[in-house]
C-alpha positions in Angstrom: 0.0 0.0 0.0 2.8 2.4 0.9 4.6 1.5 -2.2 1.4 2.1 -4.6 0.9 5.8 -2.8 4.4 6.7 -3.4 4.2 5.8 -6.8 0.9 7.6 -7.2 2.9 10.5 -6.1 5.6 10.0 -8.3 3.3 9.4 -11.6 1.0 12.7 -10.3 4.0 15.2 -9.3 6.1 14.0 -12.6 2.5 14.3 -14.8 2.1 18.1 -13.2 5.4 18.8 -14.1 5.4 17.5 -17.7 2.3 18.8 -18.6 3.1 22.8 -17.7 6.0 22.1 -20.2 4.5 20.6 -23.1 1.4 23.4 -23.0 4.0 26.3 -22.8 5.7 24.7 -25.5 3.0 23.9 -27.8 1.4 27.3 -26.8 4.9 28.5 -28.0 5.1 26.3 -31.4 1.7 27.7 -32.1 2.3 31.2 -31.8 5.8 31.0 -34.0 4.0 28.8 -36.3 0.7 31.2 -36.7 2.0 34.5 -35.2 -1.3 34.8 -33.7 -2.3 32.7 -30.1 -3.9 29.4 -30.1 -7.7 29.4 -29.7 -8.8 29.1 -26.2 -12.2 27.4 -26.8 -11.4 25.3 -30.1 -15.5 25.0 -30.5 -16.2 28.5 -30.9 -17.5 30.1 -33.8 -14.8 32.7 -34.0 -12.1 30.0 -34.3 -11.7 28.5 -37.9 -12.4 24.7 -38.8 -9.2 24.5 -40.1 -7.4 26.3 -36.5 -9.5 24.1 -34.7 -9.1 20.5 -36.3 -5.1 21.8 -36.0 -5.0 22.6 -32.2 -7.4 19.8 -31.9 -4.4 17.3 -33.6 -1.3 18.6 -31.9 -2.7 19.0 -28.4 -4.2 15.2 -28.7 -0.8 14.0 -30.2 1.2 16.1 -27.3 -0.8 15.2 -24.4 -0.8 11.4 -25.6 2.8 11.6 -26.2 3.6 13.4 -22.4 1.5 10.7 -21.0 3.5 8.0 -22.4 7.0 9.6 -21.9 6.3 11.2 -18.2 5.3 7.5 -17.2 8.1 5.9 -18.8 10.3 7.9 -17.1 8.7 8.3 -13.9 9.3 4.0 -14.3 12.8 4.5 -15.2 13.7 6.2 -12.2 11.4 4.4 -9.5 13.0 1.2 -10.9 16.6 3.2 -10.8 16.3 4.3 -7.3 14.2 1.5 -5.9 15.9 -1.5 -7.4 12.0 -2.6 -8.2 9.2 -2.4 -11.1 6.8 0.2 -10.2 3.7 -1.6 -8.4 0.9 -2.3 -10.7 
């Protein structure tokens, strides 16, 4: 039990962490890419089909890719430090 609730901890603070990063930098990529800012509320009327589908995309394709690599990571080093797999 102790085990699973540091790991939690580890997964959430590491999550936290890489998420900031990726939405400053896509923010970023967006704005160099567009010079303009990336639509807040994709679904608005004010916001193109073709801005929308594109935020749409690259936030899905970041997020999912943060997910994977944050818990990779957060494996690597639990496994590093602790000598042990991550619990399940």
């Amino acid at each position: 039990m102790r085990k699973q609730m540091m790991w939690s901890a580890v997964v959430t603070g590491a999550s936290a962490i890489t998420m900031l990063a990726m939405r400053h930098g896509l923010n970023q990529a967006w704005r160099v890419a567009k010079a303009d800012d990336p639509p807040e509320n994709p679904a608005s009327s004010d916001v193109t089909w073709r801005d929308a589908i594109a935020w749409t995309l690259a936030t899905s394709i970041v997020i999912g890719l943060g997910r994977l690599l944050t818990l990779r990571g957060a494996a690597a080093g639990w496994t590093h430090f602790t000598g042990e797999a991550p619990p399940e």
